[in-house]
C-alpha positions as CSV (number, residue, x, y, z in Angstrom):
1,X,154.7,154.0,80.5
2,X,152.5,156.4,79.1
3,X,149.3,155.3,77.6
4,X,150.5,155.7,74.0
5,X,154.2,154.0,74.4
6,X,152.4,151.0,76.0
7,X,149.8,150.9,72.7
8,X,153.0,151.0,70.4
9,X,154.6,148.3,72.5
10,X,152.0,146.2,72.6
11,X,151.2,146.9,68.5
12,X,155.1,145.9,68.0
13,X,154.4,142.9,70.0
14,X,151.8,141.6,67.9
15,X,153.5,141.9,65.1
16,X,156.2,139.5,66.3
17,X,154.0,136.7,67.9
18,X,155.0,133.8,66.5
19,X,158.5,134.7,67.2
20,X,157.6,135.5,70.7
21,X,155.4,132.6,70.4
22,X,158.5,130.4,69.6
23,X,160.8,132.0,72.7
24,X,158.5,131.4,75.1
25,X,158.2,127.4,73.8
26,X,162.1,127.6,74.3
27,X,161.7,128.4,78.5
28,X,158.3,126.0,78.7
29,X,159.9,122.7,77.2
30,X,162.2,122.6,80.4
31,X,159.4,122.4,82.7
32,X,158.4,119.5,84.2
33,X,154.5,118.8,85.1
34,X,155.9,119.1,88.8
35,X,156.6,122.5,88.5
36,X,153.2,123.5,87.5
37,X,151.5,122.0,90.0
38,X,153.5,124.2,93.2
39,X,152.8,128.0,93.4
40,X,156.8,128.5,93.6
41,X,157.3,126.5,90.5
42,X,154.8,128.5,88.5
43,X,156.6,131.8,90.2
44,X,159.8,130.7,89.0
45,X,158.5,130.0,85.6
46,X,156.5,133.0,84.9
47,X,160.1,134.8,86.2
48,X,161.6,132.7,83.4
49,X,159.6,133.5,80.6
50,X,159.6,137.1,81.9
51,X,163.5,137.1,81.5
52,X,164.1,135.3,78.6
53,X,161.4,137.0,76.3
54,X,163.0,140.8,77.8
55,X,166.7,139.9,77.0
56,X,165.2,138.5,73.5
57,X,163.8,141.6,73.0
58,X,166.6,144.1,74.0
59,X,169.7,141.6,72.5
60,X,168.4,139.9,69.6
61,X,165.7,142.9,68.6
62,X,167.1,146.2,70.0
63,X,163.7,146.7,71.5
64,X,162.7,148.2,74.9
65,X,161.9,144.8,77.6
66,X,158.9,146.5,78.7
67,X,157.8,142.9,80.1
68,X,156.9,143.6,83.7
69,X,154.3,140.1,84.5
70,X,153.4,137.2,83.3
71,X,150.3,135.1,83.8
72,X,149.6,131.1,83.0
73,X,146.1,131.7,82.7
74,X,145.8,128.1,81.6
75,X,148.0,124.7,80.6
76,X,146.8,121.3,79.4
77,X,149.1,118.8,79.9
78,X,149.3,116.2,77.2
């Protein structure tokens, strides 16, 4: 995307962060602390949050799913 479209997709994102927030919790609950600790389970989770959060964007908000990566940059495991 052009500089520009990825600021206003970015700025639309921000405005919706809790809901994104909350979509995102949906896909993590199902994880299980074993899946975190393999490189392939963290692949296929990332893929999963990556998926869900695009089709929530294009079905439920008629937005463009401009996600193309997602990164666990951290977890704490209570």
């Amino acid at each position: 995307q052009p500089s520009i479209a990825s600021d206003l997709f970015i700025s639309a994102l921000a405005e919706i962060e809790a809901d994104l927030v909350s979509e995102i919790t949906n896909v993590i609950l199902e994880v299980e602390l074993g899946q975190l600790e393999s490189v392939g389970g963290r692949a296929r989770l990332t893929n999963a949050i990556k998926g869900h959060v695009n089709e929530y964007l294009e079905q439920d908000l008629d937005m463009f799913p401009g996600i193309t990566e997602v990164f666990i940059i951290n977890y704490n495991v209570i």
